[in-house]
Structure formats: C-alpha cells, structure tokens
N, C-alpha and C positions, 0 to 999 in steps of 0.2 A: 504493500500500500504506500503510496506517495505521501510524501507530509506535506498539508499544507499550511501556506501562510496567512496570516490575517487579513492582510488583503485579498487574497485569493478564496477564502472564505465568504469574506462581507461580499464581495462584487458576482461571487455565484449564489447566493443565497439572495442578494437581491434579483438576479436574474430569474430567478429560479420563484420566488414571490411574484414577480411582475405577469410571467408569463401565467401561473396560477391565478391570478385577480383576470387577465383576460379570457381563460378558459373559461372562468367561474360566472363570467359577463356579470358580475355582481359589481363593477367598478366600471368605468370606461376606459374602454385599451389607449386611449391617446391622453387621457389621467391617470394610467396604471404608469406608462409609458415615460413619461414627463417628471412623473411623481421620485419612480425608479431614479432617472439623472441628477435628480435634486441631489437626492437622499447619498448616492455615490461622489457629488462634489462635497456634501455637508461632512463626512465623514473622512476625506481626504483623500479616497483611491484614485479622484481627480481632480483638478486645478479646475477653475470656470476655463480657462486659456486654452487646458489640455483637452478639455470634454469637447471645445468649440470646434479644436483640429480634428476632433472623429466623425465630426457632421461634415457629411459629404453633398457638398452645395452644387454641386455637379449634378449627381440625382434628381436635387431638390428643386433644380433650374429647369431639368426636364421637363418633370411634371407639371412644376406650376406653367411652365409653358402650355405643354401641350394641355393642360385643363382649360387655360384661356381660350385658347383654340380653340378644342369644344366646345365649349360654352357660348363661343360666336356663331360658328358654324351651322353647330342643330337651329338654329334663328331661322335659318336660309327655308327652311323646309325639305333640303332636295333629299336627306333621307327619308323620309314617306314617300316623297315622288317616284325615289326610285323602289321602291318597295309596292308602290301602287301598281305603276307600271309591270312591273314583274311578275305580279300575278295575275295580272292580263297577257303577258305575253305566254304566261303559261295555261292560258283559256280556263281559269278554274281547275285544272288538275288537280287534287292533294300533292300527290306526292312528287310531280311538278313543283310544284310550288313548295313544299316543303324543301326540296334540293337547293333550287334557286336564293331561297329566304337564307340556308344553312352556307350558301356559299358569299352570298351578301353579307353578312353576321361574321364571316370567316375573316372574305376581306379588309372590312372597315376594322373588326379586331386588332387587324397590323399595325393598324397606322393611331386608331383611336381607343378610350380607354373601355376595354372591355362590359362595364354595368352601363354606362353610355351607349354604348351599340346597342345592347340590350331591351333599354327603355327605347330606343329610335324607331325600333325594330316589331319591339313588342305589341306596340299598340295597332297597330297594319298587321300583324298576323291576327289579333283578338278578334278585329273586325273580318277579316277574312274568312275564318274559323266558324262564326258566326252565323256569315254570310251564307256558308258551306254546311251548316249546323251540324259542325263535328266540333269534337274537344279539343281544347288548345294546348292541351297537354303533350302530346308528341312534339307538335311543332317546338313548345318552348324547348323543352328536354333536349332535342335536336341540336336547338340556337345557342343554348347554354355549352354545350360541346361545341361546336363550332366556333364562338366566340373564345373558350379558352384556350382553343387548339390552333386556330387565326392568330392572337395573340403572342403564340412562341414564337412565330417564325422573324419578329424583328427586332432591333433594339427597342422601339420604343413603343412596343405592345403589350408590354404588362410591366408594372415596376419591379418586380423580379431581376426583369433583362434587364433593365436601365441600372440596378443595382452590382449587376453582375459582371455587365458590360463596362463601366465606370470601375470596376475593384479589378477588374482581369485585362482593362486595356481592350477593350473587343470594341470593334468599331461595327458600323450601323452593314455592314457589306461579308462581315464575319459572321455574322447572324444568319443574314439572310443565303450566305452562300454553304455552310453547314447543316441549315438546317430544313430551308423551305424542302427540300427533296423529303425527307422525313412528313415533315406537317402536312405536306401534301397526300401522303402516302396512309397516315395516321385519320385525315382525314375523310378520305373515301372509302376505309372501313368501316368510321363508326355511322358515315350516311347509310351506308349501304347496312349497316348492323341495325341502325334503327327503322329502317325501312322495312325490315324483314319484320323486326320483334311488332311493330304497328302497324304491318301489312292490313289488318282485318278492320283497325279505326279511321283506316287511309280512303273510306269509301263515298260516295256522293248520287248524287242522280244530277243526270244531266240539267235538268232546270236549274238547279242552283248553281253547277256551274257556269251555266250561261247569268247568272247573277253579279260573277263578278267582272262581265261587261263592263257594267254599271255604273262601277267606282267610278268616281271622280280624279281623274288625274290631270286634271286643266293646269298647265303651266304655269298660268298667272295667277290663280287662286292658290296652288300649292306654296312655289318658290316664292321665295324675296328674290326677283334677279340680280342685282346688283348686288346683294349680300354672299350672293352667288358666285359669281363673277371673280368678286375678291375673293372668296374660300377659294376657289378652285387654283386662285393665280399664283395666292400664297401657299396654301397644301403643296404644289407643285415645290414651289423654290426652298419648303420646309427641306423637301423628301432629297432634292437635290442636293441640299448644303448637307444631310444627314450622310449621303453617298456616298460627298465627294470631301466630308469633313478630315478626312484621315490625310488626303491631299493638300487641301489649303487650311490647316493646321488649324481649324477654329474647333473649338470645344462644341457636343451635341446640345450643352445646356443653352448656349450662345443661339446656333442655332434654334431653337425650340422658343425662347425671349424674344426673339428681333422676331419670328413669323406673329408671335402676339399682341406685339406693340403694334404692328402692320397694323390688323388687324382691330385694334383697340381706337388706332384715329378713327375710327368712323363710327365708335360706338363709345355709350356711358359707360366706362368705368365700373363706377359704382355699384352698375348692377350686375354688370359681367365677372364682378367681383366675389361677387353673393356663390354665384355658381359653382366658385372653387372649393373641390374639398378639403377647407383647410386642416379637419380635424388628420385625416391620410397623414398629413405635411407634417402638421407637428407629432404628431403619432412616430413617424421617421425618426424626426430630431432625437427625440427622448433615445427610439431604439440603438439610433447611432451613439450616443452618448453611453447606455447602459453597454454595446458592444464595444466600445472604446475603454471602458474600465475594467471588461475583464480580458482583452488584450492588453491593457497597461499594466495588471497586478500577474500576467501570467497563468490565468486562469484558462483561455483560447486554448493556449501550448501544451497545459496538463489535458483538458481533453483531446486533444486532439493525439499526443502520446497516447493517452488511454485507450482511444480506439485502436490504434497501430497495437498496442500491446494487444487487443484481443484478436485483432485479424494477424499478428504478426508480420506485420510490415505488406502485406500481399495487396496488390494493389487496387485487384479486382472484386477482391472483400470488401476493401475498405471502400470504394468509390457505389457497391451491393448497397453497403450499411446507410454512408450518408443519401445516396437517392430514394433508398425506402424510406427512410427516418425524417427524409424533406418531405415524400409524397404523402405519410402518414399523419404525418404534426399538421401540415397543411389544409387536411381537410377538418381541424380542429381552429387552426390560428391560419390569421390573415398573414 
C-alpha cells in the first residue's frame, strides 16, 4: 500500500465528496463543483494563482463561443426548415424520415452543441409523429444516438473533445480524420439496429402520409433570411479557421470568439447572453481547479501508478480499464 500525504488525502477526499454530492443531485454539480475549488484553495493544496493556471481558458473560449453561436443561429429558423422540408422530401415515410431526421441530428451534432440539436430537432419530429399518429418514441431514441454519435467525430462536438483536444494538442483535422470513418461506420449500425428493433411502430396508412404534404415550409414565414445569410457566412469561416487553425497558428478558442462577436453586431447582447449555459462554464472552472489540486498534491500520479500496478504496466489493460470506467461513470456524471 502507498503512503499517502496530507495533501494527497484532502484533495482526493475532496474529489471524491464533490463527485458524491453530484451523483446524489442533492447539491448542484456547478455548487458541488465550485464549492470543491474553494475548499482546496482554503486549505492550501492550492494558491488562488495556482488553481487559476488549471483553468483551461482555451476550453472555456470554445464553448462560450460556440454557445453564442447557437444561440444566434437557432433565431434564423433554418433548423425547422430544414427538418420541415425533409420530411416532405421523404413523402411521409416513417422510416424515411426517421433516417433523414437521425442523419440531420448527426450532422448538426458536429458542429453544434448536442441538447441544442436536440430541442431544434425535436419539436418537427413531435409534430410529424403526430401528424403520422405514431409514437415519438423511436424517432427520439434514434436522434439521441445520432446526436451523440455526430458529436464524436469533431473537435468541437461535445466538450469532451474540446477538453481532450486542448490537453493532447489534437487539432480540429485530427478529429475529424481519425475518426469520422469510425462515427460513420458506428452510425449506420445503430440506424439500421433501430430500424429493425421498431420495425412494427414504423407503420402509417397512406392518408396520413400524404399529411405531411401539408406542413408549412414557406421560406419566409420559417427563416429570418438575413439572420440566415450571416449564420451560414460565419459557420463557414468558423469551420475554416477550425481546419486551417493548426496552419495559421491561431488558437480554436480564438477562433470560436471572433465567429460570435461576428455575429453578436447585429444582435442584443443581453439577451443572447441569457442563452449561455453559464452554469456548464462554471461547472468546468470548479472541475479544472479541483483536477489541478490533485495533480498538484500528487494525487493524478498515485492513481494512475495504481492502475498500472493492477494491469501491470500492459497497455491494453490499462487503456480496457480507463474506457470502461469513462463509459460507465459517464452514464452517471456529466
């Protein structure tokens, strides 16, 4: 057994509480979080100075970018439009339309923040579903896969990556060239798996699909055009600076800022302000701070020895242990 030190104690034992009170949802994870960083400056495992270097503002630059971003964007309407559209082009089909909706959900995941696509999305299947009076259940089930499966294939599809991507140096073209063959691959199984399993809920009568004729997909009642116009102009030059960021040496956070100031000239502030999740943000903070104190007390190093000591240094144990033990925790803690 390792001996440990007092510091190495306090700063797991704080960890080790923090993540407890968010299981427990008896606290809020971004005041368990927060709470956590206080309590490890107060105590001395960290300096305010030293806690401030673990916050990874790079990250954090992302996000609140691309949150601005979304928050302008969805304004536009052209997510419903195109959602509208789609299921007319898929003449009422279910399972047409199911494919289409799970590959739209897929997409926009890459670029957009996952529970985002989701609510975009969600509301134009309810009605569809409706429309079709079948249950929305598949379809969500579906979009929920799809969305977090869209999501892997780039740097700035789910804060995982952007976290991951920023600590390992992975650029926005490392992502997507590792990995989209995969995501891709992952994802026409699980269409095609749920296709199978709700084959029998996937049914309609022709009348109703001839219903969803019907919708409304009028260009100029849907879209804000000009809100339009600008989303697409800036989303383009985000995605390009993300590309080619590895080349003309500018940071993704950078990137990510300057498409939402774009953006921000021609709209309040104030309100597009409201939209950001800022509890995610400081939520982060906290966790960076409470991660930075048990890398600073030597706590990271003991377990991470630990693990090696039970897999014995073997590499493919050990890389077994931490992807189960992320996949497992994950579907408890955000």
């Amino acid at each position: 057994m390792p001996e440990f030190t007092t510091p190495q104690i306090i700063s797991i034992v704080i960890f080790i509480v923090v993540f407890a009170l968010i299981i427990s949802e008896k606290v809020h994870r971004t005041v368990a979080a927060l709470a956590g960083a206080v309590v490890l400056i107060l105590t001395g495992i960290l300096s305010f100075d030293t806690g401030m270097e673990h916050i990874d503002f790079g990250t954090l630059g992302v996000l609140v970018g691309m949150m601005i971003f979304v928050a302008v964007v969805k304004n536009s309407g052209i997510f419903e439009y195109i959602a509208i559209r789609t299921a007319k082009i898929a003449k009422g089909n279910p399972w047409v339309i199911m494919v289409l909706f799970c590959i739209i959900t897929a997409v926009l995941s890459a670029f957009l923040d996952n529970v985002t696509t989701v609510l975009l999305i969600g509301p134009v299947t309810f009605t569809v579903c409706k429309m079709l009076e079948l249950s929305p259940v598949p379809f969500f089930i579906t979009e929920i896969m799809a969305s977090n499966i869209g999501g892997t294939a780039t740097l700035i599809g789910d804060p995982p990556n952007i976290i991951i991507g920023s600590a390992a140096k992975f650029s926005f073209m490392d992502f997507v060239n590792e990995l989209s063959g995969v995501v891709a691959l992952i994802f026409m199984v699980i269409v095609l798996f749920y296709a199978f399993v709700f084959r029998h809920s996937l049914k309609t009568t022709p009348e109703r699909m001839a219903a969803i004729s019907k919708l409304n997909n009028n260009f100029s009642k849907v879209v804000n055009r000009p809100l339009m116009i600008r989303s697409v102009v800036v989303l383009s030059l985000v995605i390009g600076g993300f590309v080619s960021h590895d080349y003309l040496k500018i940071e993704t956070s950078v990137v990510a800022l300057f498409g939402a100031s774009i953006l921000l000239l021609f709209e309040k502030p104030e309100e597009i302000f409201r939209e950001v999740e800022w509890n995610t943000i400081f939520f982060f903070i906290g966790l960076f701070v409470i991660v930075g104190g048990l890398e600073a007390s030597g706590g990271i190093k003991l377990m991470a020895q630990e693990v090696l000591d039970i897999t014995h240094g073997s590499q493919s144990a050990t890389a077994f242990i931490i992807l189960w033990a992320s996949g497992i925790i994950s579907g408890i803690i955000d």
